[in-house]
TIMI-101699 format. One record per residue (C-alpha): residue in three letters; z, y negated, x. Coordinates in pm, whole numbers, padded with zeros to 5 digits, always signed. Layout:
ALAZYX;...
END
This chain:
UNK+13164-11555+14943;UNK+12851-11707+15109;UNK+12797-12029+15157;UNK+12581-12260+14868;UNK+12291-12350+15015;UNK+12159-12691+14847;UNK+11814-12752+14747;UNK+11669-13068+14823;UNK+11366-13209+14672;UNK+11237-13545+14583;UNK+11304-13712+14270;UNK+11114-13928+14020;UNK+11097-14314+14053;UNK+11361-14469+13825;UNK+11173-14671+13544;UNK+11301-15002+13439;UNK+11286-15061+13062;UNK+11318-15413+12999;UNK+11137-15506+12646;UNK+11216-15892+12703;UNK+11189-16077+13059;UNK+11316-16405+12864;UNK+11632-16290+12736;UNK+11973-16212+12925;UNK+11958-15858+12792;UNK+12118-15554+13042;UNK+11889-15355+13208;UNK+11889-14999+13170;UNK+11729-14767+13405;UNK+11577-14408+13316;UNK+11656-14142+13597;UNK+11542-13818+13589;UNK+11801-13517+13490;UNK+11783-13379+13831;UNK+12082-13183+13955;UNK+11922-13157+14311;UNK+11884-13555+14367;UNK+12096-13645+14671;UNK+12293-13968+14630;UNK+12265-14165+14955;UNK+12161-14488+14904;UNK+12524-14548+14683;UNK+12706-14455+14960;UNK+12513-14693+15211;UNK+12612-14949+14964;UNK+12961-14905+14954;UNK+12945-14889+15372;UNK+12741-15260+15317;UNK+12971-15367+15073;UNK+13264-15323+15272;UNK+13082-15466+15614;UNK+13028-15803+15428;UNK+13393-15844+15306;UNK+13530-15807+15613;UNK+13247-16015+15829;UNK+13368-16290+16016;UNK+13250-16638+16117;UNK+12951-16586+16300;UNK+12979-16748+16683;UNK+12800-17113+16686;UNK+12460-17135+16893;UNK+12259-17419+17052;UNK+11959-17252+16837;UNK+12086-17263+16414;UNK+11724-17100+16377;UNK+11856-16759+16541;UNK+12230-16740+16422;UNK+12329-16859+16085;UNK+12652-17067+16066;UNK+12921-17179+15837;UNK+13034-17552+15747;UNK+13368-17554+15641;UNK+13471-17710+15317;UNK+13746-17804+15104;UNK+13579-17764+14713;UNK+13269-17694+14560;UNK+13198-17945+14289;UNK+12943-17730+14155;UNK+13158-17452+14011;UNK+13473-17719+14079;UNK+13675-17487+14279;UNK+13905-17538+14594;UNK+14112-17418+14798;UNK+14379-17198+14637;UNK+14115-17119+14335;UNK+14171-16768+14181;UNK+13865-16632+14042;UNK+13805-16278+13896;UNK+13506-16079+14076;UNK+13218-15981+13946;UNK+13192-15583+14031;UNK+13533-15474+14107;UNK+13751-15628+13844;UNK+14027-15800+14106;UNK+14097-16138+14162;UNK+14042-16356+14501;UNK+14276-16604+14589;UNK+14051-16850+14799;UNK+14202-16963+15134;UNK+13896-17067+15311;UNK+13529-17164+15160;UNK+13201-17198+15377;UNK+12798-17308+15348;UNK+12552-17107+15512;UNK+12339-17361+15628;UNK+12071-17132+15716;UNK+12056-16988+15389;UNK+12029-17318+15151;UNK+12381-17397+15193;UNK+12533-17050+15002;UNK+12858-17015+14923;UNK+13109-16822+15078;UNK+13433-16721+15001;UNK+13708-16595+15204;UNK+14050-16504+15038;UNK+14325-16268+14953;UNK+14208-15970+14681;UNK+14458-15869+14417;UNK+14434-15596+14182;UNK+14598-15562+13847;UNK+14907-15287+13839;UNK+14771-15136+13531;UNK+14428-15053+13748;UNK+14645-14873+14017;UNK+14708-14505+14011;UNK+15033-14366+13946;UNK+15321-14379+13716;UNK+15432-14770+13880;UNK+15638-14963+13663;UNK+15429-15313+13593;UNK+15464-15591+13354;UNK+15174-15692+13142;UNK+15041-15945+13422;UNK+15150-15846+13732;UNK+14909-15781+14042;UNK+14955-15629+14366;UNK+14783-15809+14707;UNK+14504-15565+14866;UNK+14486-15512+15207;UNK+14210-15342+15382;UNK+14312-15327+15757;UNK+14060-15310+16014;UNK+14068-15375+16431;UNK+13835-15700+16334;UNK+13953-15825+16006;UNK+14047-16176+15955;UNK+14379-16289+15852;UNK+14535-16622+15783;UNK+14863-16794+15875;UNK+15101-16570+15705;UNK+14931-16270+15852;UNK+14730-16134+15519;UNK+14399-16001+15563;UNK+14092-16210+15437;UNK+13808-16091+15264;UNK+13472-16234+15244;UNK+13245-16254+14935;UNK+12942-16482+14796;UNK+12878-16658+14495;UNK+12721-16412+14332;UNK+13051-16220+14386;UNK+13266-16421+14157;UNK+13314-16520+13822;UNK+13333-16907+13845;UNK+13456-16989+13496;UNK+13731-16714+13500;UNK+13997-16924+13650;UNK+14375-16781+13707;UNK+14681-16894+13862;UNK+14882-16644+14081;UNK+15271-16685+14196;UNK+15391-16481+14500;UNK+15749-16370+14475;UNK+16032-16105+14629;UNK+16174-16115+14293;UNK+16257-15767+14179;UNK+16122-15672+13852;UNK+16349-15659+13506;UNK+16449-15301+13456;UNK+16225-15099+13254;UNK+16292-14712+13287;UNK+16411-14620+13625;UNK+16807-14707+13559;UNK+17063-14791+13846;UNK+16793-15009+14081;UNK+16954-15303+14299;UNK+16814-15561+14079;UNK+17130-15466+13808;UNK+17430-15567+14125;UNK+17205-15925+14213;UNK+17281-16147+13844;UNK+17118-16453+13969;UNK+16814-16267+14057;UNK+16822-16075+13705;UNK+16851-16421+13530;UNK+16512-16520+13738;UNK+16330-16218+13686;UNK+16360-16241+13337;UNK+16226-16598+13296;UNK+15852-16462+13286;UNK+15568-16766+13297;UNK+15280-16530+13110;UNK+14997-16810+13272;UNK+15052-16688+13587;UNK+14961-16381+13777;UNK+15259-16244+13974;UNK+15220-16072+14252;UNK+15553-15896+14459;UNK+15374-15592+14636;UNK+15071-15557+14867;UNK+14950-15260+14920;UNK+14733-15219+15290;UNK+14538-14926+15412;UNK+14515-14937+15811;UNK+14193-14769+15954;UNK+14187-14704+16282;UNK+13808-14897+16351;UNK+13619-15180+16300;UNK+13493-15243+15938;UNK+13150-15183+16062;UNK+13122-14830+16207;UNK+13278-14556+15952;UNK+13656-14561+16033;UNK+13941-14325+15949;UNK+14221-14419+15728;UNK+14554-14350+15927;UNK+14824-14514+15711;UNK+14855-14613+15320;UNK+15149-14861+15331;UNK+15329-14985+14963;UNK+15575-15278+15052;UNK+15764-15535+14835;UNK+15668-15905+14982;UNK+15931-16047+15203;UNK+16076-16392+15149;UNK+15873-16532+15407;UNK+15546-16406+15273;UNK+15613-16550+14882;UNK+15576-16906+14779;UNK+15857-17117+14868;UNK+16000-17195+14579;UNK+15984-16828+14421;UNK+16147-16690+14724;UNK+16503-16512+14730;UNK+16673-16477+15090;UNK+16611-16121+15162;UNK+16969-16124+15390;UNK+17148-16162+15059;UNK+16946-15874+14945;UNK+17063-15695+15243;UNK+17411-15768+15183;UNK+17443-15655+14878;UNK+17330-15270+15012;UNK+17583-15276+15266;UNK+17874-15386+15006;UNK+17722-15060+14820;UNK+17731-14857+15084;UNK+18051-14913+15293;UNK+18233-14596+15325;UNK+18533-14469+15544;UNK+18234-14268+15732;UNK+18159-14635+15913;UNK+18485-14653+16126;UNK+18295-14611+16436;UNK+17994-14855+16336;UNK+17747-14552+16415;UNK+17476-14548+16137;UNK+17545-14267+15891;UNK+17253-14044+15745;UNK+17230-13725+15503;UNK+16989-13452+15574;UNK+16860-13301+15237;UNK+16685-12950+15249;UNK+16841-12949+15545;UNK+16720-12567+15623;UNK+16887-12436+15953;UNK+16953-12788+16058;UNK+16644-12911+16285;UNK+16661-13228+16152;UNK+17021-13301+16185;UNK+16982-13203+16539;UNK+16705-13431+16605;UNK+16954-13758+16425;UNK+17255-13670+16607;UNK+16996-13709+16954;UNK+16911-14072+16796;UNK+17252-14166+16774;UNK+17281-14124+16334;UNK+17584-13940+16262;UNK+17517-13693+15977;UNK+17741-13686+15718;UNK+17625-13531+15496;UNK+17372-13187+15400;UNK+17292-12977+15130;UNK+17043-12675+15075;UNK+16984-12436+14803;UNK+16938-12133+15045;UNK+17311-12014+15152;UNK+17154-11810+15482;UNK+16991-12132+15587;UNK+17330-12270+15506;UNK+17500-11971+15730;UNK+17275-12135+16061;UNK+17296-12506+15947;UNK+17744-12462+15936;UNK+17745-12254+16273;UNK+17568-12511+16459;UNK+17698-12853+16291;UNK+18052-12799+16246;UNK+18158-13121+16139;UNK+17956-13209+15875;UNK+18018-13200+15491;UNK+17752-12903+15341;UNK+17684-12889+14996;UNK+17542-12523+14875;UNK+17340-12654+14550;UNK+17040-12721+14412;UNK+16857-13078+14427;UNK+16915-13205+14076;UNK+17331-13059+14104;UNK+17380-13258+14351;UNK+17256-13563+14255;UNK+17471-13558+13923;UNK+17782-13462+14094;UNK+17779-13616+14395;UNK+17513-13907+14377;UNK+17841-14139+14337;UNK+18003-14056+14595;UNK+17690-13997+14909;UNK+17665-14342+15072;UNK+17475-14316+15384;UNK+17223-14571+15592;UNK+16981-14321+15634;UNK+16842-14009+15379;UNK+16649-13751+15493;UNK+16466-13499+15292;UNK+16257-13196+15372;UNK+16108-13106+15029;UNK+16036-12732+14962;UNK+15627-12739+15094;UNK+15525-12378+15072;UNK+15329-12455+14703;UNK+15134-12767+14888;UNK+15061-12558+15202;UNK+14741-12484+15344;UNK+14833-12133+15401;UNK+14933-12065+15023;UNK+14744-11817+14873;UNK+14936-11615+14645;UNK+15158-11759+14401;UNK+15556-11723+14509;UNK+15838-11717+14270;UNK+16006-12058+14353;UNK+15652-12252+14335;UNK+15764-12428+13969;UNK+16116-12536+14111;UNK+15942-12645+14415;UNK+15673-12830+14271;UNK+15937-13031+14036;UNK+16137-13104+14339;UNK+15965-13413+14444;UNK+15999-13524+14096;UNK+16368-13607+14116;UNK+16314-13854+14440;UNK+16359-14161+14203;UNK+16700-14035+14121;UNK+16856-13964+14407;UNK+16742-14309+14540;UNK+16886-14478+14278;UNK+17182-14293+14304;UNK+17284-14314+14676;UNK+17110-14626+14735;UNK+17050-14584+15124;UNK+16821-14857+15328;UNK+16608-14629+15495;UNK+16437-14298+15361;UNK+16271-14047+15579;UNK+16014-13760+15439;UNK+15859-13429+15579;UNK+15610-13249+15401;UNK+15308-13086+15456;UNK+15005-13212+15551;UNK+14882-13044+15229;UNK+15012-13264+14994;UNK+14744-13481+15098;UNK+14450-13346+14896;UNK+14261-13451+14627;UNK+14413-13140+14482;UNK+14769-13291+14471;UNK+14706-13660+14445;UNK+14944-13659+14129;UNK+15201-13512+14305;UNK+15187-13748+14570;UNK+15142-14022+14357;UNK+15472-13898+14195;UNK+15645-13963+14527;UNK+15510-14281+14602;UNK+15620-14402+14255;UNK+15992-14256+14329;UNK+15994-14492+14576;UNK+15817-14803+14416;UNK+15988-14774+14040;UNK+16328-14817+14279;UNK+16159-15145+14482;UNK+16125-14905+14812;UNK+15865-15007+15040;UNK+15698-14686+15209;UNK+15480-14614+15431;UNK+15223-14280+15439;UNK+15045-14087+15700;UNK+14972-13754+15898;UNK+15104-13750+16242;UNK+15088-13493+16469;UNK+15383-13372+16645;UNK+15239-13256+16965;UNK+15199-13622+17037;UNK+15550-13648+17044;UNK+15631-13396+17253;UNK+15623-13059+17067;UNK+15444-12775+17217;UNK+15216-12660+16874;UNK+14985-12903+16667;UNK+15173-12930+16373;UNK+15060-13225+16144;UNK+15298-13331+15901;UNK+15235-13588+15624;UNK+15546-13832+15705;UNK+15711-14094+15458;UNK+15926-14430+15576;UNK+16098-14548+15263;UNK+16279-14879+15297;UNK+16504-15058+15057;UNK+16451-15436+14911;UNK+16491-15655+15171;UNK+16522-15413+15473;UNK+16240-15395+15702;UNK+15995-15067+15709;UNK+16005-14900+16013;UNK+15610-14775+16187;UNK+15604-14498+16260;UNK+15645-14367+16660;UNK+15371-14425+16912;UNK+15171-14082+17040;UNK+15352-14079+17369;UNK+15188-13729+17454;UNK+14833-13610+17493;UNK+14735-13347+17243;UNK+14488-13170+17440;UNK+14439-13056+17768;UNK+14046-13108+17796;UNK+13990-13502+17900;UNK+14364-13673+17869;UNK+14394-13991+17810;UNK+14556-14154+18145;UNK+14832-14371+17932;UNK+15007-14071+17802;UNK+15193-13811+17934;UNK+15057-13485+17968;UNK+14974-13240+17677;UNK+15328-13010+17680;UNK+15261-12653+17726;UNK+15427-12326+17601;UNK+15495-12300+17980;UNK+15676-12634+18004;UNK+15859-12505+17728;UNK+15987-12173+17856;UNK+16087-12353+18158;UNK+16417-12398+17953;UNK+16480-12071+17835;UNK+16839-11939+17873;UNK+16836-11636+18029;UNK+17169-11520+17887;UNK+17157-11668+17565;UNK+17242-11444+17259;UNK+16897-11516+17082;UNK+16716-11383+17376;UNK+16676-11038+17291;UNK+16437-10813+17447;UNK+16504-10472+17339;UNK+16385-10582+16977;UNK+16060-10769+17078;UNK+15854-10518+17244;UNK+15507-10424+17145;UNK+15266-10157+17219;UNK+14970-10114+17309;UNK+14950-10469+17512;UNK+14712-10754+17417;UNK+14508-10968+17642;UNK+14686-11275+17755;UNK+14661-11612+17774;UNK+14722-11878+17994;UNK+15067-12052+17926;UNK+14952-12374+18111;UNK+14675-12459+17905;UNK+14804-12323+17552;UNK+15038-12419+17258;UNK+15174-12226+17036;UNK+14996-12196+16655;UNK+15073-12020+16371;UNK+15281-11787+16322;UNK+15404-11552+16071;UNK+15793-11450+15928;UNK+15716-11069+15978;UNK+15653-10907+16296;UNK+15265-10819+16327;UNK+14969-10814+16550;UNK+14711-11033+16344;UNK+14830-11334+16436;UNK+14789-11353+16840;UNK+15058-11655+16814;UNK+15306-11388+16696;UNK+15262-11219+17034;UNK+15426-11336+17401;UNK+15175-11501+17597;UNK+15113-11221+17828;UNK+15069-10979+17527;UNK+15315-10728+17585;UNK+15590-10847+17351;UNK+15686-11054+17094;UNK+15861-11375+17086;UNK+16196-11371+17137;UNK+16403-11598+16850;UNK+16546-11816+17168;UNK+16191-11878+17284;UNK+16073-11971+16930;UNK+16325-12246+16880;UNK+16232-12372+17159;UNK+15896-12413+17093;UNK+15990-12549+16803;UNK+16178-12811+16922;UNK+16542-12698+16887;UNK+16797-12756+17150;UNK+16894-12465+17408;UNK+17207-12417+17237;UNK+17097-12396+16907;UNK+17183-12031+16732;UNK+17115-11892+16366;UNK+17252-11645+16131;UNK+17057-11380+15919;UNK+16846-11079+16004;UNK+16556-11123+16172;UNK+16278-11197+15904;UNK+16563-11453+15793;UNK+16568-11660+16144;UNK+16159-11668+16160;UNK+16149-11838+15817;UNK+16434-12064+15916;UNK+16207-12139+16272;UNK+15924-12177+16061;UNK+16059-12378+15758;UNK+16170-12637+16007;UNK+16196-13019+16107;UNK+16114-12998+16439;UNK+16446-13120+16609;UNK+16209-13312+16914;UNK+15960-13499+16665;UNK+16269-13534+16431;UNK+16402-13722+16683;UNK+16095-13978+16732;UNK+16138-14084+16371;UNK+16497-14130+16329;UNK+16479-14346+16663;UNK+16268-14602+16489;UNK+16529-14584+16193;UNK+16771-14668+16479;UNK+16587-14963+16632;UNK+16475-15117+16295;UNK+16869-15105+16139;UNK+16971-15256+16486;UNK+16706-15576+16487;UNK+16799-15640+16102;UNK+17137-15634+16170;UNK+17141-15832+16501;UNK+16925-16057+16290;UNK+17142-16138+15988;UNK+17450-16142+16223;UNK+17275-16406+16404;UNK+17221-16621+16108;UNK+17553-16574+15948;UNK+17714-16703+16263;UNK+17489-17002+16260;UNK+17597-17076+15923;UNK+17999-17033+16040;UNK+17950-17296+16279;UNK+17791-17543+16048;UNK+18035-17488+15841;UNK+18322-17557+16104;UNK+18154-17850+16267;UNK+18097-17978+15914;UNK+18475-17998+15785;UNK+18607-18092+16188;UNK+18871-18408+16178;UNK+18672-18693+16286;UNK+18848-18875+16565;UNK+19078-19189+16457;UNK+18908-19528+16445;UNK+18937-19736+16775;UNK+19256-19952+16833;UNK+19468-19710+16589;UNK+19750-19507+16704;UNK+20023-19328+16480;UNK+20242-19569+16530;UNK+20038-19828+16386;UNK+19767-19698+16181;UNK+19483-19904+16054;UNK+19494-19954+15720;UNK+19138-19909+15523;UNK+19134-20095+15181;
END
């Protein structure tokens, strides 16, 4: 199909029709019913909107008549507002919280106001479980925003901005929200903070969630958004006395979780869809000792049991195993590779299993509440992304939220973590109530051999790659890889591997050795793909490339479950710390003081 070509032409003035200057009637403006207009200036706005929320303090001068500057005060009798104020805004329907108020003496002392933005639930997209005036924080995180003591991002806005005589009150909390619909949440093992939750004050806002999008720019170029982040607000971040000691919270998970597993205090994690086991490979290299794994697919389950003996398999579907086993699977970390051939870029034709794997995804709420585990690692593709599927992403994020998960979103790209093929995934962190959420690992590799950056390590090649290949390993098969007639090569040192198909052919050139002559051998595709030298699967041969291509790979795997590690670690280190602290208080408060001078036991002294 060719491409549209648009047709630009100018359009008619709007007219303003205003009958009466006098009154405060609306103004309604007349534009033309032209298809071809080209809408421009609304998106400069938006850009100018943004720049000004996000402005900060312009630096002082000796000459006020070249740079404006702010006086800082306290209220503004005028509209008789102060610090701590929350007023509803004008255009976008959210509320400011004012932390910090200016003049602009250079502009006849205007007022500006710099504060935390909140949005109502019920304007948020999603299915999110909300009471009837509850509000989450809005963060819009660029390299120069402002923030305030506590570390939340403020936003700048003028008087015209605000609606002075709409006047709220907002309480921060960690308190969990009552139960609604999503059954077996934390909030039903914690009575006195069911008891609290309950007692709702309807003149206040409440606000226990922020939501922050981090761009990776300054507010005033046009930045990329790199992460969408949903977290529950911590106990130091809510008002003091609405606060709940996220340790407890914390405590209570582990009493839920401690299993027989935890003999060797190693962290314990299930991989779900675990495929041929990539992922599992990957955690046992962190140091998580998997458990637990189940798959749908009993050839993927044929690879997964010959290379991870010990681990417990389950050969059922999704929603089986939550109802028979969601009891009884208590690990610290879960791990799930959805199905993501429907939300694929490649998907073109419609498979048999795209229904079941669309409705996958659905069931994540259930299997959290179920095996309750503190952290929660996602794979998917990097097609779930799209406006197409915002509803089915939006169905994940609620899985998490409707169970008082915090998660964290984005698209990484695995060659940065060592893989030798730019894969992007779309990657989830999921972190219960009161456990901290994990970032996600630092790009550690360059991505592409034209201009590296000098901090990283070099791009990996398909040549640093086959650098490892076994030569007698029983995957390494050449007698079943040859091809004729030859293509033209290409050069191993300055290539990664790309796509590539689950049938032998010649379409695809990444199908095909690098010096054309063959194809890949199945060793020298798991390696590529991350696996470890040992690694060995079962099936014939169209089976192994789906299993290859289907998977986690092991090396990025790796990356992630790391940070799992090191966040479980400081949390624990952290609330060991403080429990020990309160031992000793507890022993140096109850200590035997020391007998009064002059006594003895002989003659004790007698108090009356």
């Amino acid at each position: 199909m060719p491409p549209v070509r648009h047709r630009r032409r100018r359009s008619p003035e709007a007219q303003r029709i205003n009958d009466d200057d006098d009154q405060d009637s609306p103004v309604v403006i007349e534009i033309a019913d032209d298809s071809d207009v080209d809408i421009v200036e609304e998106e400069r706005n938006v850009h100018n909107s943004r720049v000004n929320r996000h402005r900060s303090i312009p630096s002082l001068t000796t000459s006020p008549s070249q740079s404006p500057f702010w006086i800082s005060i306290d209220q503004y009798p005028e509209y008789q507002i102060r610090i701590g104020t929350v007023l509803k805004l004008h255009r976008l329907g959210d509320y400011v919280q004012i932390q910090q108020m200016f003049t602009d003496s250079a502009h006849d002392d205007k007022l500006i106001i710099r504060g935390r933005r909140f949005r109502k639930m019920s304007s948020m997209p999603g299915g999110l479980e909300r009471e009837p005036n509850e509000v989450t924080m809005m963060q819009e995180v660029y390299t120069d925003s402002a923030t305030d003591a506590k570390g939340f991002v403020l936003e700048t806005f003028e008087a015209e901005d605000v609606l002075p005589i709409s006047k709220r009150l907002v309480r921060l909390t960690n308190y969990l929200r009552p139960v609604q619909a999503q059954q077996g949440r934390l909030i039903e093992h914690i009575p006195e903070m069911q008891r609290v939750s309950q007692a709702r004050d309807h003149r206040f806002l409440i606000c226990r969630s922020k939501y922050c999008a981090v761009y990776n720019g300054p507010s005033t170029a046009n930045p990329r958004k790199v992460e969408e982040i949903w977290t529950n607000l911590t106990d130091k971040e809510a008002d003091s006395n609405h606060s709940f000691d996220d340790m407890l919270i914390r405590q209570k998970v582990k009493e839920l979780l401690r299993t027989s597993e935890r003999g060797d205090s190693q962290y314990t994690a299930c991989d779900g869809f675990c495929g041929a086991g990539f992922a599992s490979a990957g955690a046992e290299a962190a140091s998580l000792k998997v458990v637990w794994s189940f798959d749908n697919d009993p050839k993927a389950m044929h690879s997964y049991r010959r290379n991870h003996r010990n681990v417990k398999t389950l050969l059922m579907d999704f929603f089986n195993v939550v109802r028979q086993y969601g009891d009884r699977i208590k690990v610290d970390v879960l791990m799930l590779s959805f199905p993501c051939q429907y939300f694929s870029y490649c998907h073109t034709v419609p498979g048999r299993n795209d229904d079941a794997n669309e409705v996958a995804m659905l069931g994540l709420g259930d299997i959290l509440a179920k095996f309750k585990p503190r952290l929660v690692v996602i794979e998917q593709t990097g097609g779930l992304d799209r406006v197409r599927f915002r509803q089915h992403l939006m169905a994940v994020i609620a899985g998490f939220r409707n169970n008082d998960y915090s998660v964290r979103k984005g698209v990484t790209n695995f060659a940065g973590l060592g893989q030798s093929s730019r894969r992007r995934r779309l990657m989830f962190f999921g972190a219960a109530a009161g456990e901290r959420l994990p970032p996600f690992p630092k790009q550690i590799y360059n991505i592409d051999f034209v201009n590296p950056r000098p901090d990283l390590f070099p791009a990996v090649s398909i040549k640093d790659v086959l650098a490892r290949v076994v030569g007698n390993h029983p995957e390494h098969r050449f007698e079943r890889a040859d091809i004729s007639p030859a293509v033209a090569p290409i050069d191993p040192r300055t290539t990664q591997l790309g796509t590539f198909t689950c049938t032998r052919n010649r379409r695809f050139r990444h199908n095909i050795h690098w010096f054309g002559k063959r194809f890949w051998t199945i060793h020298e595709l798991l390696l590529l793909q991350g696996a470890p030298a040992r690694y060995r699967l079962k099936g014939n041969l169209t089976t192994k490339l789906k299993q290859i291509g289907n998977a986690f790979p092991s090396i990025a795997a790796e990356q992630f479950y790391r940070e799992c590690v090191k966040s479980l670690q400081a949390t624990d280190r952290e609330d060991a710390m403080r429990l020990r602290g309160r031992r000793e208080e507890t022993v140096a408060s109850v200590q035997i003081q020391p007998p009064p001078a002059g006594s003895s036991p002989d003659r004790p002294i007698a108090i009356r």
